[in-house]
GUBALUM-472361 format. One line per 10 residues: number of its first residue (from 0); their letters; for each residue x negated, y negated, z of C-alpha. Coordinates in Angstrom, 2 decimals, padded with zeros to 5 digits. Layout:
BEGIN
NUM = a = X/Y/Z ~ ...
***
This chain:
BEGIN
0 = xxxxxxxxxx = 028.81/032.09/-065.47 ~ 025.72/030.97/-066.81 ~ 023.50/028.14/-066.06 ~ 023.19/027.03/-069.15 ~ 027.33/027.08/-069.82 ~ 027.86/024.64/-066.96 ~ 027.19/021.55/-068.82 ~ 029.76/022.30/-071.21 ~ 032.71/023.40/-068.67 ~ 032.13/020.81/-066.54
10 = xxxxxxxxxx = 032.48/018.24/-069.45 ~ 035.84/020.14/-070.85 ~ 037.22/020.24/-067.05 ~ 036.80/016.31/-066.75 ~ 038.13/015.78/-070.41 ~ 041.27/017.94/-069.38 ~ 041.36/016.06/-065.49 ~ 041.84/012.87/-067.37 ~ 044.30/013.76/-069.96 ~ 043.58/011.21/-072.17
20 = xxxxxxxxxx = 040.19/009.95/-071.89 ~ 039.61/006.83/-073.71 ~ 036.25/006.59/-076.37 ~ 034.68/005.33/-072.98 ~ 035.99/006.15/-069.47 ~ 034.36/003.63/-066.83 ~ 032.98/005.14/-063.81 ~ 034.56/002.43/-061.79 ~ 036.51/-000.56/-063.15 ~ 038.59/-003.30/-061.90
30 = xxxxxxxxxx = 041.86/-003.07/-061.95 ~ 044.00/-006.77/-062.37 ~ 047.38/-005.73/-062.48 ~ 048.75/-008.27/-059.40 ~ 048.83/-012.17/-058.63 ~ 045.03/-012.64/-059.55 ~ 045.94/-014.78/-062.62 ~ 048.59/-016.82/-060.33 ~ 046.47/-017.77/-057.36 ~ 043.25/-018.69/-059.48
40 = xxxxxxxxxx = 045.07/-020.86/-061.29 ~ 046.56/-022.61/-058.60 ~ 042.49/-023.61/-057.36 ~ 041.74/-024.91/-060.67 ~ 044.92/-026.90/-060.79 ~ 043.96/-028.49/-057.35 ~ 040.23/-028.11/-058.11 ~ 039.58/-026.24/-054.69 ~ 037.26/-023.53/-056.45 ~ 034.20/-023.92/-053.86
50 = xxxxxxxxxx = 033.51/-022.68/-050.18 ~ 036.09/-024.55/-048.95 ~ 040.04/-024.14/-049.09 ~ 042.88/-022.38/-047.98 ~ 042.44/-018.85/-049.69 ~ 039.45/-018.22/-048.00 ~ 041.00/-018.60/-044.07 ~ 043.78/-016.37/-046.13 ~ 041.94/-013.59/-047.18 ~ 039.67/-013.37/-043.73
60 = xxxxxxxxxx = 043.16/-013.67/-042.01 ~ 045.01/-010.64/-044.52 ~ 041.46/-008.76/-044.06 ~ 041.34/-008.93/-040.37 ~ 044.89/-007.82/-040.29 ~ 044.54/-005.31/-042.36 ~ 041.65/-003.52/-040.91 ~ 042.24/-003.99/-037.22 ~ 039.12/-005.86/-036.47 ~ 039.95/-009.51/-034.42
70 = xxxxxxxxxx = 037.56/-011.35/-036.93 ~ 036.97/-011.33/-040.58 ~ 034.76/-013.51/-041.51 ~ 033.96/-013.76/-045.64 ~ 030.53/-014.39/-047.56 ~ 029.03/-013.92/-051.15 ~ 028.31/-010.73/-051.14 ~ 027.66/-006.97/-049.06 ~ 023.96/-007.49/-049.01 ~ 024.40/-011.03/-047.36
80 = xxxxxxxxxx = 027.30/-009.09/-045.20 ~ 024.88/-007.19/-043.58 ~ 021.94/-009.11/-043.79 ~ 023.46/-011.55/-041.18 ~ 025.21/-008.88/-039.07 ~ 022.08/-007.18/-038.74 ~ 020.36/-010.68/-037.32 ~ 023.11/-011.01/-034.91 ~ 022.90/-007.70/-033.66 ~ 019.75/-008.93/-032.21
90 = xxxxxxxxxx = 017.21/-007.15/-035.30 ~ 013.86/-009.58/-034.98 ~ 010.89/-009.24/-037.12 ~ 008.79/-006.04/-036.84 ~ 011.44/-004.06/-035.55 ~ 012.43/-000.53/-036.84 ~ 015.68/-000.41/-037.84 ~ 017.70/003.05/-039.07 ~ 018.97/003.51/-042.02 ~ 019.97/006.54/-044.08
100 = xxxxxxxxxx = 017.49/007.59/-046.90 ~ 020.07/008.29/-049.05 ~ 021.61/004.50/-049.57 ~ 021.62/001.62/-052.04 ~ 018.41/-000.02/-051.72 ~ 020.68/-003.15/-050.44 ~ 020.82/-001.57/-046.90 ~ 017.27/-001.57/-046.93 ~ 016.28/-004.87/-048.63 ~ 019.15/-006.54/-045.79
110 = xxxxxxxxxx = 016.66/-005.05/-043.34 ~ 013.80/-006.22/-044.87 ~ 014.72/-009.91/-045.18 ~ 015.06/-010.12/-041.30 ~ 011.16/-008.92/-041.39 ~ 012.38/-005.90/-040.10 ~ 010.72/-002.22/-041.01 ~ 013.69/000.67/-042.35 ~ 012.80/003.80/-040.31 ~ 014.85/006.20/-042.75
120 = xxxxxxxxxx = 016.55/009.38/-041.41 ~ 018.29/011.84/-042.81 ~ 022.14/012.60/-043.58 ~ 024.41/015.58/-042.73 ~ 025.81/017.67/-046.01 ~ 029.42/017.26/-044.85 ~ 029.31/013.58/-045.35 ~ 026.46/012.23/-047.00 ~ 026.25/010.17/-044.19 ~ 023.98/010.07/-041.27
130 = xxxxxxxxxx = 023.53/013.24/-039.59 ~ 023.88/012.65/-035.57 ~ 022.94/015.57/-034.59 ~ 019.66/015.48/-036.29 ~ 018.92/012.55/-035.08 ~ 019.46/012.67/-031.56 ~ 017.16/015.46/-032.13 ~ 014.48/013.08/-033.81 ~ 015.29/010.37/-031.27 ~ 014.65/012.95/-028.41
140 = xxxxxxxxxx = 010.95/013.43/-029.78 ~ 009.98/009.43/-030.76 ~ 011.87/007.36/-028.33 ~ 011.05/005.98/-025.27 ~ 013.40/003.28/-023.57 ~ 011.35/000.49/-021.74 ~ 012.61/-001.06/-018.41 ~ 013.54/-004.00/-020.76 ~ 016.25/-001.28/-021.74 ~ 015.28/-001.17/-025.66
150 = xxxxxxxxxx = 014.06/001.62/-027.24 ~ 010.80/001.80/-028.55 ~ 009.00/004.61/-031.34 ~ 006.19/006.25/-029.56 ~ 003.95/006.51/-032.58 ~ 004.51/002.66/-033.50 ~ 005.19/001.00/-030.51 ~ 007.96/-000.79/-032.24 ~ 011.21/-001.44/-031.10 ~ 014.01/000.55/-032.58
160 = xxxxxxxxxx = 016.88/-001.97/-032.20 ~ 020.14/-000.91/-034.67 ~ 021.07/002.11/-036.45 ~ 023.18/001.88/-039.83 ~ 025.25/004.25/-041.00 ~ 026.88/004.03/-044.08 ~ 030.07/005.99/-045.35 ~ 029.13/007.17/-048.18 ~ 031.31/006.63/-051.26 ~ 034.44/005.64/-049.07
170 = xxxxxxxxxx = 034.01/008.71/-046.68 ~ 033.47/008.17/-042.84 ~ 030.47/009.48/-041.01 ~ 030.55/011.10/-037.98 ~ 030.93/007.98/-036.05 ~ 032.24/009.48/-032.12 ~ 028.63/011.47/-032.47 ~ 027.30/008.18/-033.74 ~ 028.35/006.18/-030.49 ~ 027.02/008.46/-028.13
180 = xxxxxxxxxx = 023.42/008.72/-029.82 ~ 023.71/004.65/-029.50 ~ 024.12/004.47/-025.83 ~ 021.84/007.17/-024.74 ~ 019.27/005.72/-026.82 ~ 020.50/001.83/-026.63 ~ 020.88/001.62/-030.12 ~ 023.31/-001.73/-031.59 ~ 025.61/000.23/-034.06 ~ 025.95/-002.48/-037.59
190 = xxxxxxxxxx = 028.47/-000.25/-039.63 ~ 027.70/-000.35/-043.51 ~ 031.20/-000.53/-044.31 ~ 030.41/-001.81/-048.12 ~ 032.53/001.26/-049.84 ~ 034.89/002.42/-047.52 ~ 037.55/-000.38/-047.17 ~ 040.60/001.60/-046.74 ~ 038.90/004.89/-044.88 ~ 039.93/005.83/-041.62
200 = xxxxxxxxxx = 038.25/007.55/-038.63 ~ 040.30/009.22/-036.11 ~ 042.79/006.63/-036.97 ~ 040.72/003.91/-036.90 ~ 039.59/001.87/-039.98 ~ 036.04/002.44/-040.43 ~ 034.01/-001.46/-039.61 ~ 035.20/-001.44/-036.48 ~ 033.54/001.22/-034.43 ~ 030.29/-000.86/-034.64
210 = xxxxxxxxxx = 028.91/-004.48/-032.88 ~ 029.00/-005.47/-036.76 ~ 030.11/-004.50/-039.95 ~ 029.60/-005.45/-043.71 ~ 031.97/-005.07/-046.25 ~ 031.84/-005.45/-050.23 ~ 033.89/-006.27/-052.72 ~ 032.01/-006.32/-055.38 ~ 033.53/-005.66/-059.10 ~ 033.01/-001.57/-058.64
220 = xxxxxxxxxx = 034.46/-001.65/-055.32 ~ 038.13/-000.41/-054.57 ~ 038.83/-004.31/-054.69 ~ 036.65/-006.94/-056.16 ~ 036.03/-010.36/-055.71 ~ 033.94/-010.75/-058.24 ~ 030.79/-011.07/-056.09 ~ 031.60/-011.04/-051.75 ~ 031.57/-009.23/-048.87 ~ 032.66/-010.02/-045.86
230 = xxxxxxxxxx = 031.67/-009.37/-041.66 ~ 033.82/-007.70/-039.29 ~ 033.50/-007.81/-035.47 ~ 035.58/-007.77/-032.07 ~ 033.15/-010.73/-030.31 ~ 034.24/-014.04/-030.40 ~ 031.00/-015.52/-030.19 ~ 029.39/-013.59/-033.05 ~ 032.52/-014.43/-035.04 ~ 031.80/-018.07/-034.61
240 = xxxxxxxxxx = 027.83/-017.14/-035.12 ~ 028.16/-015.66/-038.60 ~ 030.73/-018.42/-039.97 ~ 028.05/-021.34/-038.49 ~ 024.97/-019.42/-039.88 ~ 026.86/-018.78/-043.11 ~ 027.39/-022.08/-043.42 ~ 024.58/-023.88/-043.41 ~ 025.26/-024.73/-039.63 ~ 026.77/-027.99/-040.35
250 = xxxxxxxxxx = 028.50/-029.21/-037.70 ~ 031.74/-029.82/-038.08 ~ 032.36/-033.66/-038.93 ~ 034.60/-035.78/-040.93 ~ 031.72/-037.50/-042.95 ~ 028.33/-036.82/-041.85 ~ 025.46/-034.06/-042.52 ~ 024.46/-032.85/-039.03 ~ 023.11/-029.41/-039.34 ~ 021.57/-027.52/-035.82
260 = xxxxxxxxxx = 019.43/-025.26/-036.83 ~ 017.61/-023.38/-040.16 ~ 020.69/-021.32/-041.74 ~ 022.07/-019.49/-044.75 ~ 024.66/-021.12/-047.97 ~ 026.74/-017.68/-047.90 ~ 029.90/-018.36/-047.61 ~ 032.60/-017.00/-050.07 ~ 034.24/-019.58/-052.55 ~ 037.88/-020.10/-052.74
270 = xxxxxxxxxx = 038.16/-018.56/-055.96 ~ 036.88/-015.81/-054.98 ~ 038.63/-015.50/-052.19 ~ 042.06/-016.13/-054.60 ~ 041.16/-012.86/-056.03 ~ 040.57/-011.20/-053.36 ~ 044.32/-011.81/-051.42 ~ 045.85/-010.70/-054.72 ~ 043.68/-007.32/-055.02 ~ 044.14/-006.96/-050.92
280 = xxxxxxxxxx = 047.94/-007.22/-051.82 ~ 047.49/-003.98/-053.99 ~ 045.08/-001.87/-051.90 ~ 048.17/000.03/-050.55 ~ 049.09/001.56/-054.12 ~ 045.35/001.43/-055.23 ~ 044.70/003.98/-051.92 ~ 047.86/005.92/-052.60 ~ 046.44/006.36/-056.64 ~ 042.85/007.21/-055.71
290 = xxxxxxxxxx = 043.76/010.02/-053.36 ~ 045.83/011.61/-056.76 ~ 043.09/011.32/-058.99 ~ 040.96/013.21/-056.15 ~ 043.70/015.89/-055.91 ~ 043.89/016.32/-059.62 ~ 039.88/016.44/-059.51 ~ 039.89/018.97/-057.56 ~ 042.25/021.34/-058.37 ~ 040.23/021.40/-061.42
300 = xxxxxxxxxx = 037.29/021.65/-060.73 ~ 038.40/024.71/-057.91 ~ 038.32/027.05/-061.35 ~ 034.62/026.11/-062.06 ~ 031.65/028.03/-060.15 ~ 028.36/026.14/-059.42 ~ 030.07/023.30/-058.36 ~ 031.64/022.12/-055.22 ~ 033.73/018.80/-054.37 ~ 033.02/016.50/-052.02
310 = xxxxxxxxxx = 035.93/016.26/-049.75 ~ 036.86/014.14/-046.86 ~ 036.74/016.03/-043.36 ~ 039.58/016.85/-041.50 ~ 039.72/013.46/-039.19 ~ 039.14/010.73/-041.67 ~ 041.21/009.27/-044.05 ~ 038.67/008.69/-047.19 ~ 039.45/005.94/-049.84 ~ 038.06/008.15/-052.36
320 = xxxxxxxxxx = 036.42/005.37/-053.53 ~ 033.49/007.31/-055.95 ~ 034.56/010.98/-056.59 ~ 031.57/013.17/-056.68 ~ 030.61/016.84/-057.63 ~ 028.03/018.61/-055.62 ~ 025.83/021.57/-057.95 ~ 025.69/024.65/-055.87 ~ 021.61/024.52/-056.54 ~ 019.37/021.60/-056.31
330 = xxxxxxxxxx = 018.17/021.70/-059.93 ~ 017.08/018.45/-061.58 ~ 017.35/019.47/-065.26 ~ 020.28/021.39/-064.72 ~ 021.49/017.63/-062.88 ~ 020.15/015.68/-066.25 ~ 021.99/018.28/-068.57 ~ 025.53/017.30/-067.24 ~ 024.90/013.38/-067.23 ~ 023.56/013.91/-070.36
340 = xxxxxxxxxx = 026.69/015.92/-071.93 ~ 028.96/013.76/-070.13 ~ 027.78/010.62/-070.89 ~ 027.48/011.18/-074.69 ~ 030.75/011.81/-074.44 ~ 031.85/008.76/-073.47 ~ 032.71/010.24/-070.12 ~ 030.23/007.50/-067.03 ~ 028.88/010.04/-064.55 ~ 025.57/008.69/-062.37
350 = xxxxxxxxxx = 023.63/010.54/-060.08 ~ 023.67/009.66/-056.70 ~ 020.70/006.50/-056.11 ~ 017.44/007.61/-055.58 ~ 016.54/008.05/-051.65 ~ 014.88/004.85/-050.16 ~ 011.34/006.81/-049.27 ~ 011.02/007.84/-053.43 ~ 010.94/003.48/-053.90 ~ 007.37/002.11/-054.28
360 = xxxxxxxxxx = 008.03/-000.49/-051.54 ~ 009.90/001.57/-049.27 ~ 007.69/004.98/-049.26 ~ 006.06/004.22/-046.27 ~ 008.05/003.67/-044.01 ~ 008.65/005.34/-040.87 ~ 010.89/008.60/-041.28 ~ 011.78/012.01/-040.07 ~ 012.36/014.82/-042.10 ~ 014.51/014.24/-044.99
370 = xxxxxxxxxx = 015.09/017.51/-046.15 ~ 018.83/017.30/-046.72 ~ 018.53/013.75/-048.35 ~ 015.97/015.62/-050.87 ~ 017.99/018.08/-051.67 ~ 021.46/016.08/-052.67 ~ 019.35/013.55/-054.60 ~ 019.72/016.43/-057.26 ~ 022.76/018.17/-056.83 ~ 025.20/015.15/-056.96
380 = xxxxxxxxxx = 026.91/013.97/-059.64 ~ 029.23/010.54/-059.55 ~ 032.21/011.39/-062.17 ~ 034.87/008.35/-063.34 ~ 036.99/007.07/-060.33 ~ 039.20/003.96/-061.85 ~ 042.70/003.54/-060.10 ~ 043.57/002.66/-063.55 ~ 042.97/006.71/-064.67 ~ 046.30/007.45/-062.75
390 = x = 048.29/005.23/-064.86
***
């Protein structure tokens, strides 16, 4: 088949995937369909609509249960999420922190506002994620650990404190790998959990393999909030860190204003949270309609050459939260042609974001080589992924 035909086919193949596109198919929208109406109500009728109230101990309580992780504790947004869990995985200004290239410049700007440097590595083309083999590799060249038992980057002299994976688009990196990389290097592991509530590794909800995680729920996510996030973590004492730092460290008090020490107004609102126990309540069928649309997807898209799918591995459960299309080449205009063809057709595709090092105030930072990250910028293609297409 021709280069130039691709375009075309792969607009007809989505058109026929989703049987009756509308005049404009959403690459990701909300889907309302449980008791969101019923429990936002019920906080404006009692006027509990702020950071305080009983959805918000609800939906920590429903998300912690759901996920496996002993504490769930819920804030305004991902970016905050991991902003804080990367401060209480010990991150201090002028560290080096890893992160993926190939992210949402929140993961780096989280880094960033702890006065932190992102040393950006590279990802594996199985799962978009970080690759651990390469970067033990890297590690094995750069890192030296000090008798104070951190590491620290020979050619900075920085310490390298936390690595942060992030699943990309719902699917799981390889997180076993991950571990061991952390303790022969004594890396802190902070998860970037933001789109991958619902994925599983090995069994194991993703969030919970790491000191930290951070969640979103943001309105693309696979449930929204509106705005939030939330933290995950097995310690106690980090539990009760992020919910005091979160909230302005008040100390608890019947009437006065005693605050301890220089904190952060993050914590999610009640209403918020309202929504956020009804969508949780539907994340079951939501999961069960996502994986359909990716098997329909793909059995489609089998019959077209030049492309490829991007498919969970064999040990994860993926939430197929953003489907995605991988070009067989690396070809930029051949990349623009399809978002252009599918977009004026009322069909939302993206490209994936652009990598962290191509961003004015990110290109020079520390990295290895990002060869892999360079090469999926253009070959990936973000097609429409509503749970509301499998109506």
């Amino acid at each position: 088949m021709s280069r130039e035909r691709l375009p075309t086919l792969i607009l007809e193949t989505l058109q026929q995937a989703l049987s009756n596109p509308k005049n404009f198919t959403a690459l990701h929208e909300p889907a309302f369909q449980g008791s969101e109406w019923e429990y936002i109500k019920e906080c404006l009728d009692t006027g509990w609509v702020s950071s305080v109230g009983q959805y918000v101990d609800q939906f920590e309580r429903n998300l912690a249960e759901y996920t496996g992780s002993p504490y769930a504790i819920a804030v305004m947004n991902g970016t905050a999420a991991l902003h804080i869990s990367l401060l209480l995985a010990g991150v201090q200004a002028n560290d080096e922190v890893l992160i993926p290239s190939l992210t949402f410049v929140a993961t780096a700007n989280a880094v960033s506002y702890c006065g932190a440097i992102p040393h950006l590595i590279d990802v594996a083309n199985q799962t978009m994620g970080v690759d651990p083999v390469k970067l033990d590799q890297y590690l094995q060249e750069i890192v030296y650990v000090k008798t104070d038992g951190y590491a620290y980057n020979r050619q900075t002299g920085r310490r390298i404190s936390v690595v942060v994976p992030m699943h990309t688009f719902g699917h799981p990196v390889e997180l076993d790998a991950l571990v061991e990389v952390c303790e022969r290097y004594r890396l802190v592991m902070v998860e970037d959990a933001a789109e991958s509530l619902g994925s599983y590794y090995k069994g194991h909800h993703t969030g919970t393999y790491g000191k930290l995680a951070a969640l979103s729920f943001n309105g693309n996510k696979i449930i929204t909030t509106g705005g939030g996030g939330a933290v995950l973590t097995a310690d106690e004492g980090i539990a009760k860190r992020v919910k005091h730092l979160t909230t302005t460290a008040k100390i608890p008090h019947r009437w006065a204003f005693h605050h301890d020490e220089t904190a952060f107004n993050m914590r999610m609102p009640n209403l918020n949270a309202a929504l956020g126990c009804a969508q949780l309540e539907q994340l079951p069928d939501f999961l069960i309609r996502k994986r359909k649309l990716a098997q329909r997807y793909k059995e489609s898209l089998l019959q077209v050459d030049g492309v490829q799918w991007f498919e969970e591995q064999n040990h994860v459960s993926s939430n197929y939260w953003l489907n995605a299309i991988i070009l067989d080449q690396s070809d930029e205009r051949l990349r623009n042609q399809i978002l252009d063809a599918t977009n004026e057709a009322g069909i939302m595709t993206r490209p994936i974001w652009t990598p962290m090092h191509r961003l004015l105030m990110y290109q020079d930072c520390p990295r290895m080589d990002l060869s892999t990250t360079e090469e999926l910028e253009m070959r990936v293609i973000n097609i429409p992924s509503s749970v509301t297409l499998m109506e």
